[in-house]
C-alpha positions, 0 to 999 in steps of 0.5 A, a space after each residue: 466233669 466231662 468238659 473237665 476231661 475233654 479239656 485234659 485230653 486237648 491238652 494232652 494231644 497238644 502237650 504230645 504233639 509238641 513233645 513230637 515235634 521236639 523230638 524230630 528237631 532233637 533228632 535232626 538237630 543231633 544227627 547235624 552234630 554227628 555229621 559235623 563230628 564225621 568230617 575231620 580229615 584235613 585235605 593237604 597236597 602231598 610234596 614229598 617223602 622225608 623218609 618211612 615216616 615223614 613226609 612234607 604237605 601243603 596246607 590250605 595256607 600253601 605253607 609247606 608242613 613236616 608231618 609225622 606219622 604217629 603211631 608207628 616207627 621206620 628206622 633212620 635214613 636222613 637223621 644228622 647223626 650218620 651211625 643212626 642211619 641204615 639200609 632198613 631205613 632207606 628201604 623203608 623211606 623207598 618204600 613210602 616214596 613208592 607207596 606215595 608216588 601218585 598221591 596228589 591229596 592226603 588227608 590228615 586224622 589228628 589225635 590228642 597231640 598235633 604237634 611235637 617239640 621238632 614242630 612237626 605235624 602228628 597225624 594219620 595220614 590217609 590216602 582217601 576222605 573216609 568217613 569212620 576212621 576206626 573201620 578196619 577194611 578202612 584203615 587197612 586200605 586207605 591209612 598210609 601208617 597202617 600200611 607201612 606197618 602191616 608191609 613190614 616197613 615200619 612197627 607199630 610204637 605207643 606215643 602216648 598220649 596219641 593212641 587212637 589206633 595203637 591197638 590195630 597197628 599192633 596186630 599189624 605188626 604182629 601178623 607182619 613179623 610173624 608172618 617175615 613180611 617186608 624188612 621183618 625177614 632181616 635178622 638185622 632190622 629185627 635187632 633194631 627193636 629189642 
């Protein structure tokens, strides 16, 4: 019986050791997957601003994109129906110019939706490659959405089913409206969105 236990406890040491060494392949196996999962920002070269809340990009393709920012509003300056522009969307279009001037890369955060039916990219748009887009220093320094909003340039408006950072530029518009920050201190532009 002693041989007996010498041989379950071998086993034993093996059976842990393989247990160990599979746990470490697990591990480095799952932390490549997180760092895979991390990178999801899309570089393109900015071209120009549209109005508040579009601007056109390259892709990697050298194609040039419309993109939307989601998750927010400007009023209109550039829309086909004249009576639908105002001086608030003007503003607000100066404003992203001005925010965009020497932006050379953007990076671009994708939600469920990429696309709408105008056949513009839906995006967050990002003035650096941040590596946690939910980290809230991060999406107030560096998300361009973020910005317009918690500026008053822009309101935070539900797109669903793109939401990923609803609740955020929500309180941003909050404190800006409260706080008469931007366009919010016109009486007008706040009677645009009742």
């Amino acid at each position: 019986s002693c041989i007996v236990g010498i041989i379950v406890a071998i086993i034993l040491c093996v059976a842990s050791s393989e247990f160990i060494n599979n746990q470490n392949v697990t591990e480095i196996d799952a932390d490549n997957t997180v760092d895979n999962q991390e990178s999801k920002l899309d570089a393109v070269k900015f071209i120009r601003t549209v109005d508040g809340d579009t601007i056109i990009v390259e892709d990697s393709n050298g194609e040039h994109k419309r993109v939307r920012m989601i998750g927010i509003d400007t009023p209109e300056s550039v829309a086909q129906e004249e009576e639908r522009n105002n001086e608030y969307g003007v503003m607000a279009s100066d404003y992203t110019k001005e925010l965009l001037s020497n932006a050379g890369t953007l990076y671009l955060e994708y939600d469920v939706d990429a696309d709408d039916q105008y056949d513009r990219i839906l995006a967050y748009v990002w003035l650096e490659d941040v590596d946690d887009t939910f980290n809230v220093e991060n999406i107030k320094n560096s998300m361009v959405n973020a910005i317009i909003v918690e500026n008053g340039y822009g309101i935070a408006k539900k797109y669903e089913p793109t939401v990923a950072h609803d609740d955020i530029l929500a309180e941003l518009m909050a404190e800006a409206k409260e706080n008469n920050i931007g366009l919010w201190q016109y009486q007008e532009f706040r009677d645009l969105w009742k």
